[in-house]
DSSP file (Angstrom, degrees, kcal/mol; ACC not computed):
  #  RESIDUE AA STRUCTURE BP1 BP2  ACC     N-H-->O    O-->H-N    N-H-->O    O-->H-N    TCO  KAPPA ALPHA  PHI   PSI    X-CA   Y-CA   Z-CA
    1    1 A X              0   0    0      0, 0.0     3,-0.1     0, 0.0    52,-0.0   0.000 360.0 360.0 360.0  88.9    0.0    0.0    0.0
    2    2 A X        +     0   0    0      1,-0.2     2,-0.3     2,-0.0     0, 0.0   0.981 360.0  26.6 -75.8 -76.1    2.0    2.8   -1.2
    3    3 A X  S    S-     0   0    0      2,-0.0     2,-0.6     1,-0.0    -1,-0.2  -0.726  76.5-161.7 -81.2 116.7   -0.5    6.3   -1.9
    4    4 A X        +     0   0    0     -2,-0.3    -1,-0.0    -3,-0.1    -2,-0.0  -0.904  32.3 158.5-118.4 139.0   -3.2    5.6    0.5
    5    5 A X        -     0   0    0     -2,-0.6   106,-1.4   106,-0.1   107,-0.2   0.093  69.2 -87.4-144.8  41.9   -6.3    7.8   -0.4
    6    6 A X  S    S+     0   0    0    104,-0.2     3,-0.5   105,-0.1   103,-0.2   0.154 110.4  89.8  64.2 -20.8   -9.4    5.1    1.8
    7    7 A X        +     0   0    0      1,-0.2    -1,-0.1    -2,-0.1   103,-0.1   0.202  50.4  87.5-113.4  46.7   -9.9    3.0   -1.0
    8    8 A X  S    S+     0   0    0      2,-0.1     2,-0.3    -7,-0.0    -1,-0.2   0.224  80.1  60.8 -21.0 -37.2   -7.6    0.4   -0.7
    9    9 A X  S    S-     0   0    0     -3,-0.5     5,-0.1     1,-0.1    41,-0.0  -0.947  75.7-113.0-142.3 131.8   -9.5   -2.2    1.6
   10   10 A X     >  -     0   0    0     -2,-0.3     4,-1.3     1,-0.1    -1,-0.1   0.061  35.8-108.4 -49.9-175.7  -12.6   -4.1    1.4
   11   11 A X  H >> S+     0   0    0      1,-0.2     4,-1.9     2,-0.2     3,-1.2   0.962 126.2  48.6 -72.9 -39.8  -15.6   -3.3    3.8
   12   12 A X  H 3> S+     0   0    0      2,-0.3     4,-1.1     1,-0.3    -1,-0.2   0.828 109.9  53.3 -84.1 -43.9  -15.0   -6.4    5.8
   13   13 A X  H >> S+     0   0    0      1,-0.2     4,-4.0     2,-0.1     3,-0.8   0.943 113.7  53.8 -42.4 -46.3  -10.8   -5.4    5.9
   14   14 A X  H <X S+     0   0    0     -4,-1.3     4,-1.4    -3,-1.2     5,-0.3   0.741 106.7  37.5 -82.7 -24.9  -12.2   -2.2    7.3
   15   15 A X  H 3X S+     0   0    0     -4,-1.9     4,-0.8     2,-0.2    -1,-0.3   0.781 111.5  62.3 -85.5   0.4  -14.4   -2.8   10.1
   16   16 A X  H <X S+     0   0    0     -4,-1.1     4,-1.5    -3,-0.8    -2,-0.2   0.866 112.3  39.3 -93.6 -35.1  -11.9   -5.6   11.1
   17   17 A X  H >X S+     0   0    0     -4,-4.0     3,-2.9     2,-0.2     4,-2.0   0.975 110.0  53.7 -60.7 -53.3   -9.0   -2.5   11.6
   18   18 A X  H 3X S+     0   0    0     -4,-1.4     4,-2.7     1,-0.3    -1,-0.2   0.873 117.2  53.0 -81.3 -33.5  -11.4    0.3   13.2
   19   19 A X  H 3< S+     0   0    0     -4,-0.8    -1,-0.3    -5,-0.3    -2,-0.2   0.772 101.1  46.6-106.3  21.8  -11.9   -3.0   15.6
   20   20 A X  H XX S+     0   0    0     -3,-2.9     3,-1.9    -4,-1.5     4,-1.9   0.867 112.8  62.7 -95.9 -45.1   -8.8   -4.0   16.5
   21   21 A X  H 3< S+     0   0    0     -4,-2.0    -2,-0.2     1,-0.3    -3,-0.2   0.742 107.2  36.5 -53.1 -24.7   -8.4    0.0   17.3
   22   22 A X  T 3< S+     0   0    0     -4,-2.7    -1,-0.3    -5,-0.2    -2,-0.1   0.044 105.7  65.6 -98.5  43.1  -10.9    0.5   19.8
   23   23 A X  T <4 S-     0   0    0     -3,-1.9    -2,-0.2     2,-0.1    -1,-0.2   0.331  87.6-166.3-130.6 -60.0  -10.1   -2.4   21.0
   24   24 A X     <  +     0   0    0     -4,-1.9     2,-0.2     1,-0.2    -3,-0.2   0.732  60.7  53.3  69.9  17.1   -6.5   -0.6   21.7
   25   25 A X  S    S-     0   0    0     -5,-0.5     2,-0.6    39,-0.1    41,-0.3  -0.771 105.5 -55.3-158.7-173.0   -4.3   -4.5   22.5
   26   26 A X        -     0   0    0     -2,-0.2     2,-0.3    -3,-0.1    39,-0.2  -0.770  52.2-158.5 -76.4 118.6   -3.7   -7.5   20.9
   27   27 A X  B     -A   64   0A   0     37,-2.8    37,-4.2    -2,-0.6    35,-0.1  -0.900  15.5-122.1-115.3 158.0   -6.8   -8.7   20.2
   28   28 A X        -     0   0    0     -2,-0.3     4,-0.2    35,-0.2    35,-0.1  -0.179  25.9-119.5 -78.3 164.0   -7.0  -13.1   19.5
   29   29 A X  S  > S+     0   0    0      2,-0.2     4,-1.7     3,-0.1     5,-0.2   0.696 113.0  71.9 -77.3 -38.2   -8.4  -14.0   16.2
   30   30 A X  H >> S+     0   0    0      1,-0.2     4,-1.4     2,-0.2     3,-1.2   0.993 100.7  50.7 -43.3 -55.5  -11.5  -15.9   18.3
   31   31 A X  H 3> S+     0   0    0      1,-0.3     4,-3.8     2,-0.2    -1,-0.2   0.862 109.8  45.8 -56.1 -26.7  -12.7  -12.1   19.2
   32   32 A X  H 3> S+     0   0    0     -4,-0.2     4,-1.2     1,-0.2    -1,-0.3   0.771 114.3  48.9 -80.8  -8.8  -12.6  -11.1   15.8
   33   33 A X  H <X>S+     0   0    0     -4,-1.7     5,-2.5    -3,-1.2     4,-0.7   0.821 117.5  39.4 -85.7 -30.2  -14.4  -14.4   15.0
   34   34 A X  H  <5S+     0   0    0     -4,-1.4     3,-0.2     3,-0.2    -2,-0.2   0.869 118.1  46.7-104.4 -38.9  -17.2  -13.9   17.8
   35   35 A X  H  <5S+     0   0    0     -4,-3.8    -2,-0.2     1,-0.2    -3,-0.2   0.912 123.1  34.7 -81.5 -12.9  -17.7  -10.0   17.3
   36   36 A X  H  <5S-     0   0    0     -4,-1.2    -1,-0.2    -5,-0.2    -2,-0.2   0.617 104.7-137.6 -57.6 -30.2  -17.9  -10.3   13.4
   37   37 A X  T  <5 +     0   0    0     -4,-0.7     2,-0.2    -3,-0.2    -3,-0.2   0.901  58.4 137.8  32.6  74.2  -19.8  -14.0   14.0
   38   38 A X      < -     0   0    0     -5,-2.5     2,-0.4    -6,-0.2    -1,-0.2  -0.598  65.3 -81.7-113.7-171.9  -17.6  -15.4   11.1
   39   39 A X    >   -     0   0    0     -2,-0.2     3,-4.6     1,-0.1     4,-0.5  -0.774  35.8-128.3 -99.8 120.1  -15.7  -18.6   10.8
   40   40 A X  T 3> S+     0   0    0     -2,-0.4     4,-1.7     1,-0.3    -1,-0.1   0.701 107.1  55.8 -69.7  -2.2  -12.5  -18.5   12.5
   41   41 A X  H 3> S+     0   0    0      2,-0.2     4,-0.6     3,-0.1    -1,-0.3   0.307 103.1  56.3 -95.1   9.6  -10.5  -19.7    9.3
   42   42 A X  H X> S+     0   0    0     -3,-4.6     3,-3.0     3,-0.1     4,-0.6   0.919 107.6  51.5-102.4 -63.1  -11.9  -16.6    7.1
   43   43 A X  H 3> S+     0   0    0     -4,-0.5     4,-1.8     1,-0.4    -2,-0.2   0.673 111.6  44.1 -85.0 -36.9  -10.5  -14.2    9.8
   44   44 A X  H 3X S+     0   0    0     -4,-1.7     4,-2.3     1,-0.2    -1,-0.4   0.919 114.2  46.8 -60.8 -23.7   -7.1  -15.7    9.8
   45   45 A X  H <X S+     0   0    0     -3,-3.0     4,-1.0    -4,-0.6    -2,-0.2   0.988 119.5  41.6 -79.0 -47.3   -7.1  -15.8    5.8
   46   46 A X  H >X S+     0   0    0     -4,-0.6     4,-1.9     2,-0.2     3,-1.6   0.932 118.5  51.5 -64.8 -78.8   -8.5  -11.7    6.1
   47   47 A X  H >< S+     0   0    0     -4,-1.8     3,-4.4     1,-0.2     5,-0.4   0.617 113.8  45.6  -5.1-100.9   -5.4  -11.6    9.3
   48   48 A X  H >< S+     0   0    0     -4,-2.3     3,-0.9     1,-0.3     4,-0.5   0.470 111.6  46.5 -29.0 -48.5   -3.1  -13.0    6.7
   49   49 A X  H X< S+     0   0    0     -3,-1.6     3,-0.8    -4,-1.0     4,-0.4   0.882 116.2  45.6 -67.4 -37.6   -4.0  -10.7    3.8
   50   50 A X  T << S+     0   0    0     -3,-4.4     6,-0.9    -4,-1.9     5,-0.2   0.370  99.8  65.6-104.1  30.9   -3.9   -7.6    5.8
   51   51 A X  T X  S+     0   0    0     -3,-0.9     3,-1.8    -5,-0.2    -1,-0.3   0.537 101.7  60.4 -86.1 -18.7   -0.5   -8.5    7.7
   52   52 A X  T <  S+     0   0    0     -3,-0.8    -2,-0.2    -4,-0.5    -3,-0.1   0.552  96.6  54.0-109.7   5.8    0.9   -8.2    4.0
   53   53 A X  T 3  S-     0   0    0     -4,-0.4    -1,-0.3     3,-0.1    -2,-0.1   0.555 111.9-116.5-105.9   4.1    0.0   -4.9    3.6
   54   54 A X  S <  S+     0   0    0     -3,-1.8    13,-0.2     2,-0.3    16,-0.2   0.032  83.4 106.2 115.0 -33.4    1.8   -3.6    6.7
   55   55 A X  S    S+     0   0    0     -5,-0.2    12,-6.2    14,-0.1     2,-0.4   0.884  81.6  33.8 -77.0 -31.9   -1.0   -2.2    8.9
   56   56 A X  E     -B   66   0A   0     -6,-0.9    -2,-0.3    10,-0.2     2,-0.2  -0.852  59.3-141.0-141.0-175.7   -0.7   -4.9   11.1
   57   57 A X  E     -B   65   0A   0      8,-1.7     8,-0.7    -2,-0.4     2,-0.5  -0.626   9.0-148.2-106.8 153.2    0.9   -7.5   13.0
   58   58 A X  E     -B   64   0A   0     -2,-0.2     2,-0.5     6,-0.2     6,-0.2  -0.952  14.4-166.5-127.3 109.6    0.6  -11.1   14.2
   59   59 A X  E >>  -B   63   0A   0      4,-4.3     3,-3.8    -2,-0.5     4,-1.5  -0.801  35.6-108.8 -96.5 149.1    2.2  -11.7   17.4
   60   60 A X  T 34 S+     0   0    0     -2,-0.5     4,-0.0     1,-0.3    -1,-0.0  -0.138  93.7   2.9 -74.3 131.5    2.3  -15.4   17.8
   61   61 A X  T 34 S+     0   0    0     -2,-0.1    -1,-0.3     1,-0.0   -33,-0.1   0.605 128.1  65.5  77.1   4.6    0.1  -17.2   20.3
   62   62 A X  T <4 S-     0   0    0     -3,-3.8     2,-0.4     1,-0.2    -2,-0.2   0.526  97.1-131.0-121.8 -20.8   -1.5  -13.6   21.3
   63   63 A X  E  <  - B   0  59A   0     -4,-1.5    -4,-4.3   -35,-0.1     2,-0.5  -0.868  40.7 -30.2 121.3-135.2   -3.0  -12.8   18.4
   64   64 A X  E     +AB  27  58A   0    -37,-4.2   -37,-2.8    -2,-0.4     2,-0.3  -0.869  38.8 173.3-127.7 146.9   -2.8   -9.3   16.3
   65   65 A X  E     - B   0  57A   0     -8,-0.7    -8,-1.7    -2,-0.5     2,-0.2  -0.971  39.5 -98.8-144.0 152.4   -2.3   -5.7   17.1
   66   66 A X  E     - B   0  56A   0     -2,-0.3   -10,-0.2   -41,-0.3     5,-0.1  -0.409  27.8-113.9 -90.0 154.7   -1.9   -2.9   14.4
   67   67 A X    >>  -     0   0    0    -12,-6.2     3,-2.3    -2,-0.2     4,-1.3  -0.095  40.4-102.5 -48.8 152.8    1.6   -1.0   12.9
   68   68 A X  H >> S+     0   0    0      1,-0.3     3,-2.0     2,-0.2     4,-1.4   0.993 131.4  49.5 -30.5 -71.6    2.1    2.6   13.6
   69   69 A X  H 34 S+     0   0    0      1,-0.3    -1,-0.3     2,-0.2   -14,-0.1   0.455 105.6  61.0 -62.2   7.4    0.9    2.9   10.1
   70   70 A X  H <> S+     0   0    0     -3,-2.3     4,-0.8   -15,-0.3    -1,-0.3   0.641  98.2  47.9 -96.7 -26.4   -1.7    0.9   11.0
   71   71 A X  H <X S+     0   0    0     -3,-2.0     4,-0.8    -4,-1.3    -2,-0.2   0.457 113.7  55.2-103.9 -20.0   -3.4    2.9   13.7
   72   72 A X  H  < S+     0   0    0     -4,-1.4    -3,-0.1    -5,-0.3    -2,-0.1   0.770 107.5  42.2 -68.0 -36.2   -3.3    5.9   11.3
   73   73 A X  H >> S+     0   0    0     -5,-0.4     4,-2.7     1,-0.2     3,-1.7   0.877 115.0  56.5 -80.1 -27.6   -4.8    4.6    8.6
   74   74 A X  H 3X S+     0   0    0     -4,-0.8     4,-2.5     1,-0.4     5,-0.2   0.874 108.8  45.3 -72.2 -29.0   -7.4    3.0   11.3
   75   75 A X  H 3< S+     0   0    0     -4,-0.8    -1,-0.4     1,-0.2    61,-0.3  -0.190 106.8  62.1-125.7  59.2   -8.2    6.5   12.8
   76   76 A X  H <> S+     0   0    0     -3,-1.7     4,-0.9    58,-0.0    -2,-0.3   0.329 109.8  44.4 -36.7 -63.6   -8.5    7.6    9.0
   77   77 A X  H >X S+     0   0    0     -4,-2.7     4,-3.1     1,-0.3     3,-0.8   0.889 114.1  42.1 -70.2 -60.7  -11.3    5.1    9.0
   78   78 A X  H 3X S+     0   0    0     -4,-2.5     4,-1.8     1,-0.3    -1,-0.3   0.857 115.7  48.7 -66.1 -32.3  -13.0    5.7   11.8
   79   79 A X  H 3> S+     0   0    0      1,-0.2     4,-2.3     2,-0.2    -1,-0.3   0.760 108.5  51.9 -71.5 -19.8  -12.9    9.4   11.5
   80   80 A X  H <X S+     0   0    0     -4,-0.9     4,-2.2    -3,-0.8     5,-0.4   0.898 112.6  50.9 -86.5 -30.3  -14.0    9.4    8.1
   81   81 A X  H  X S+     0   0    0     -4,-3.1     4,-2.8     1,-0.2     3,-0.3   0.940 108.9  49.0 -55.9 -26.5  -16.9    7.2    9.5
   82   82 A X  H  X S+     0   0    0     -4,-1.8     4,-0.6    -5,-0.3    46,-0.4   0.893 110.9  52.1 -79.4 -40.3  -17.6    9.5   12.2
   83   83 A X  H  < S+     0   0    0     -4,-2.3    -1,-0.3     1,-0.2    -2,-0.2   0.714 109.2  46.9 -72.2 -15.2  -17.7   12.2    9.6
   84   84 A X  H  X S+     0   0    0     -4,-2.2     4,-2.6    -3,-0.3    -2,-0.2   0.787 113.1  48.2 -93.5 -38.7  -20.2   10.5    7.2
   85   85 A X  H  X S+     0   0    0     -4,-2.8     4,-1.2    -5,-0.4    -2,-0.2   0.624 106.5  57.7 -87.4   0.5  -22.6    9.6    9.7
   86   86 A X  H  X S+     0   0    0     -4,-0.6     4,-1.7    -5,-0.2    -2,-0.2   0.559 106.2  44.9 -79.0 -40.0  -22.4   12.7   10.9
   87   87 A X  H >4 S+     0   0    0     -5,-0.3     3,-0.9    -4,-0.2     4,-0.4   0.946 110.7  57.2 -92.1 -47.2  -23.4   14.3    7.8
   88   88 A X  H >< S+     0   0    0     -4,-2.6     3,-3.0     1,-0.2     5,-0.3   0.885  96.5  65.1 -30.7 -80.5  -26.3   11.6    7.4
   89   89 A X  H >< S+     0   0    0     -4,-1.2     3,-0.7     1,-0.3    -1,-0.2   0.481 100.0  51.8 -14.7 -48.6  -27.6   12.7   10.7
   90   90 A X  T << S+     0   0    0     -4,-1.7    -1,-0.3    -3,-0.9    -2,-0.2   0.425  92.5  67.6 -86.7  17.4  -28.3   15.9    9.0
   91   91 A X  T <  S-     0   0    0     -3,-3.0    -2,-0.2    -4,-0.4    -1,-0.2   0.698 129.5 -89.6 -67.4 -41.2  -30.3   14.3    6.0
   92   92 A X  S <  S+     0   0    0     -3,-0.7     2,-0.2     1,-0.4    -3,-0.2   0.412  86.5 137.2 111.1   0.4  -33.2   13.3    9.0
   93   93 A X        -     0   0    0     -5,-0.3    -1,-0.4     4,-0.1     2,-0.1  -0.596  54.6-123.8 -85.2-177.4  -31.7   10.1    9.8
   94   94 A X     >  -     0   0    0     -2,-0.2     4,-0.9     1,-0.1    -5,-0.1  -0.309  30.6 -92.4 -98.6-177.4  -31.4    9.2   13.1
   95   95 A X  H >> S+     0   0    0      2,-0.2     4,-4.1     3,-0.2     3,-0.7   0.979 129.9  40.2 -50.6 -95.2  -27.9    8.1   15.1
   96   96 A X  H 3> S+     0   0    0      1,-0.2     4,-2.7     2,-0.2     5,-0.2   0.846 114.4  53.1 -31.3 -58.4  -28.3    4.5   14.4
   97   97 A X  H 3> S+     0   0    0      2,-0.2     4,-2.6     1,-0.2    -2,-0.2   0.886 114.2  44.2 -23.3 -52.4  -29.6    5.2   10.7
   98   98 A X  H <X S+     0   0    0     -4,-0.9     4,-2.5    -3,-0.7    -2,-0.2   0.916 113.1  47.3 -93.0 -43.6  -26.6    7.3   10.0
   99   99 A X  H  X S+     0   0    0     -4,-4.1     4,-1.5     2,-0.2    -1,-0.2   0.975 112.0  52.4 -57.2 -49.8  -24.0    5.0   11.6
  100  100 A X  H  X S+     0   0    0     -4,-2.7     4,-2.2    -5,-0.4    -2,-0.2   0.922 112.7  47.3 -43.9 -52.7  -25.6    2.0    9.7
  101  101 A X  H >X S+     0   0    0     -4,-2.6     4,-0.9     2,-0.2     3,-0.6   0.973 100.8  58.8 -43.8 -70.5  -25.3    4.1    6.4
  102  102 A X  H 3X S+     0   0    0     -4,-2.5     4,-0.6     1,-0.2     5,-0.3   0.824 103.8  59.7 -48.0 -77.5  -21.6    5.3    6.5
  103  103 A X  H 3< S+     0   0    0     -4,-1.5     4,-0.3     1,-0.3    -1,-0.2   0.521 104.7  45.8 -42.8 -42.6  -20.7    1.7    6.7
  104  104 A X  H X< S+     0   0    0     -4,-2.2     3,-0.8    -3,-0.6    -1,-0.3   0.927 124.0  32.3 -44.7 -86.2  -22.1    1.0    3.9
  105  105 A X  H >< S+     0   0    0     -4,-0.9     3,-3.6     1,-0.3    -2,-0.2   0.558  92.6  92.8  -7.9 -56.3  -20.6    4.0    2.2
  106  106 A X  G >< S+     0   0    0     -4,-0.6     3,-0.5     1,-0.3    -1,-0.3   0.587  81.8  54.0 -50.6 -10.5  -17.2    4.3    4.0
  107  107 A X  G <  S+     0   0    0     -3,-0.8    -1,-0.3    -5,-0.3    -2,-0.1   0.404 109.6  48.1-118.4  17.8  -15.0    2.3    1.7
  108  108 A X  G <  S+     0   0    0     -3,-3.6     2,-0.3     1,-0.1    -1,-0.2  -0.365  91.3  86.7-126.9  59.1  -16.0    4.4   -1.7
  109  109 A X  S <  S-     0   0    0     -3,-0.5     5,-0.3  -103,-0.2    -1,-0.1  -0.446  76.9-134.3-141.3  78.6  -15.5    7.9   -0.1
  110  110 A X     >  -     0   0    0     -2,-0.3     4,-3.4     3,-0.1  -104,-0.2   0.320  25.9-104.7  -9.4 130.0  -11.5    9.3   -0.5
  111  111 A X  H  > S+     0   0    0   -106,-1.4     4,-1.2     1,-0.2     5,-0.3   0.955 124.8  49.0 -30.5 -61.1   -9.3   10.8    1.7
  112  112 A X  H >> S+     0   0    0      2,-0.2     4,-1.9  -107,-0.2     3,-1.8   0.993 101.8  56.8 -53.5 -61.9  -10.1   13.7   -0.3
  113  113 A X  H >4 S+     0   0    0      1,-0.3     3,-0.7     2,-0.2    -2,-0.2   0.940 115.6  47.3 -19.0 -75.5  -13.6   13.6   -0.3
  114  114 A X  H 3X S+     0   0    0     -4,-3.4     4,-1.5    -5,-0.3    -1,-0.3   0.352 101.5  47.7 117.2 176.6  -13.2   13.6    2.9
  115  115 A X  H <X S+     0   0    0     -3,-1.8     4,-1.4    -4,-1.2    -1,-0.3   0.323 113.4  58.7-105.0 -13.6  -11.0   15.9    4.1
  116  116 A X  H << S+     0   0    0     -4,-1.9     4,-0.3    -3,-0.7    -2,-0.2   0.632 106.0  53.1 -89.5 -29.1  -13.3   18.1    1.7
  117  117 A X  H >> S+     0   0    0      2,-0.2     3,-2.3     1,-0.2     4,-1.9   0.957 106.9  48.8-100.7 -59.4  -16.4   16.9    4.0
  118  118 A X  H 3<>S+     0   0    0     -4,-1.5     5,-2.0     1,-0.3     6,-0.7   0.749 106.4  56.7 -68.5 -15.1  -15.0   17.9    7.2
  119  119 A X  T ><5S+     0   0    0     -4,-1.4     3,-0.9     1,-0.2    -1,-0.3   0.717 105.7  54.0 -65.7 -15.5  -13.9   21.5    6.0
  120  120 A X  T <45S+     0   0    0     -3,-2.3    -2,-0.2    -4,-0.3    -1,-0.2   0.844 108.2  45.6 -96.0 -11.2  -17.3   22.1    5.1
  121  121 A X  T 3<5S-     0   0    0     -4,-1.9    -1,-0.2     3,-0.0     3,-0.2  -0.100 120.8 -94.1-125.6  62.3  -18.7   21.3    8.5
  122  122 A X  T < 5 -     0   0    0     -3,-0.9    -3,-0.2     1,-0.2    -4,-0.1   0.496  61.9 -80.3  83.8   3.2  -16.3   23.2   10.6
  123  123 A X      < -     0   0    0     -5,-2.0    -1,-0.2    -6,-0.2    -4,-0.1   0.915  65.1-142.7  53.9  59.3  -13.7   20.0   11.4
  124  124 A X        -     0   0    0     -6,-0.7    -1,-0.1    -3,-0.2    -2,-0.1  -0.340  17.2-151.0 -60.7 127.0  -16.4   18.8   14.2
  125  125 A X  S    S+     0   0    0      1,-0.1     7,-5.4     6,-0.1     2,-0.3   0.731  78.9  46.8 -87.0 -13.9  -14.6   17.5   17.1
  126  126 A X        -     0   0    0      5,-0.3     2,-0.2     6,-0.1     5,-0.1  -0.942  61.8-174.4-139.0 148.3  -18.0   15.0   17.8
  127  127 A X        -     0   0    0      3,-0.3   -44,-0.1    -2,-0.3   -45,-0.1  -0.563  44.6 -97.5-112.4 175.7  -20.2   12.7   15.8
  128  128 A X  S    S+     0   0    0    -46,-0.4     3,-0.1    -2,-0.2   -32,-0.1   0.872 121.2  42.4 -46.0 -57.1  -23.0   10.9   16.0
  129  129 A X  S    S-     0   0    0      1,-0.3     2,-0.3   -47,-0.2    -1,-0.2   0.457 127.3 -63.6 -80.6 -29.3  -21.1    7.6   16.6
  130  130 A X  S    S-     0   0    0    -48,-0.1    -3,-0.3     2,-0.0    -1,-0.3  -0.732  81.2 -18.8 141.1 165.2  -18.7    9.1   18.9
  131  131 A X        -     0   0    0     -2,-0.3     2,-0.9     1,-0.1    -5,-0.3   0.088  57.0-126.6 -36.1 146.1  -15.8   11.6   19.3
  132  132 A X        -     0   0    0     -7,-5.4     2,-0.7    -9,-0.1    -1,-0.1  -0.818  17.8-160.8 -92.8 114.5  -14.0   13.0   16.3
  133  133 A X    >   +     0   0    0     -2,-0.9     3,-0.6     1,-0.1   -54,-0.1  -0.597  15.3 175.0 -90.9 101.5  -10.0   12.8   16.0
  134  134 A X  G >   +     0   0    0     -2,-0.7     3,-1.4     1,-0.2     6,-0.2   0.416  42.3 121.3 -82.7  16.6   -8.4   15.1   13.6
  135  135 A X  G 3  S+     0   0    0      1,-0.3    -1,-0.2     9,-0.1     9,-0.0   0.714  84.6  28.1 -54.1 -44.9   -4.8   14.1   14.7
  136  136 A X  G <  S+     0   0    0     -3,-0.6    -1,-0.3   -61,-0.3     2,-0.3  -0.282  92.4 113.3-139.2  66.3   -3.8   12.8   10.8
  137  137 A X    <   -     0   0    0     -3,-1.4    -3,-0.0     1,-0.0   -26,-0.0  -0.860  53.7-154.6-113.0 160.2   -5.9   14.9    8.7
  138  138 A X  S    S+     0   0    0     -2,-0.3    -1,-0.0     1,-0.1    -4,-0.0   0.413  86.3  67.2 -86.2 -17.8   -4.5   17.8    6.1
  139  139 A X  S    S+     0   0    0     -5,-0.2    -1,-0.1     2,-0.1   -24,-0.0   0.847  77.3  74.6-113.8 -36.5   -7.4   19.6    6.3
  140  140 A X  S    S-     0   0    0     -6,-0.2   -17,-0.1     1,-0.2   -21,-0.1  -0.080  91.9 -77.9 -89.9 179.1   -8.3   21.2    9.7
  141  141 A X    >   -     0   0    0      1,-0.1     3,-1.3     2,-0.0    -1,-0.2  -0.128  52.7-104.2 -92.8 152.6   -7.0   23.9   11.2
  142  142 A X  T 3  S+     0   0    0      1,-0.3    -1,-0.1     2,-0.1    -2,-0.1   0.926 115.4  65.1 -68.5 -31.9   -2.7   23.3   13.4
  143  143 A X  T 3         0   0    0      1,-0.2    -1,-0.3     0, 0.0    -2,-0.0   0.424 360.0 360.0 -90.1  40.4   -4.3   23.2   16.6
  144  144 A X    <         0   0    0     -3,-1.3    -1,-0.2   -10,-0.1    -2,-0.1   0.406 360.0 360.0-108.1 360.0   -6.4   20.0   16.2
């Protein structure tokens, strides 16, 4: 993954990073197996594909915890969710609606896009879904 611009990763890549980050540890493959309810040999082949892109790690017999560059690009992801279901929210859907939505969405909407969506609603520090972190965005203002 050289030029990373959000669309890079299936959906199913993406919700499995945004949950080993709030997650914050090593999390076991089982956990990814029981909150996803998937088979625990498609999360290792998923594991496996997205050890080879960097973002994360397998330590052995603890499971997997993400790279530096892994926990950037992860609160890329989540922020961009937090910003998209935030901007549903003002469509008239509800919290839940609008979180349900970005997920769909979140994995055809660019780093540009955006970084383009949160300048236009002020870099908003909270979402629907939960706080927003602008810590490695381009777009907001130096003191965020």
């Amino acid at each position: 993954m050289k030029n990373i611009d959000g669309l890079e990763l299936s959906p199913k890549k993406i919700e499995y990073l945004k949950y080993i980050l709030r997650r914050g540890e090593t999390v076991k493959t089982t956990d990814i197996s029981n909150e996803f309810d998937v088979d625990p040999s498609t999360v290792t082949k998923t594991i496996n594909e997205l050890e080879g892109t960097g973002l994360i790690e397998h330590v052995p017999y603890r499971g997997v915890r993400l790279t530096s560059r892994g926990i950037e690009y992860a609160e890329f992801l989540l922020r961009r969710h937090r910003l998209i279901a935030l901007m549903l929210s003002n469509y008239g859907l509800t919290p839940k609606e609008a979180c349900e939505e970005a997920s769909k969405l979140e994995g055809y909407v660019s780093k540009e896009v955006v970084n383009k969506i949160c300048n236009s609603m002020g870099h908003p520090d909270e979402g629907v879904c939960g706080a927003i972190k602008h810590d490695f965005c381009c777009c907001c203002p130096e003191e965020n």
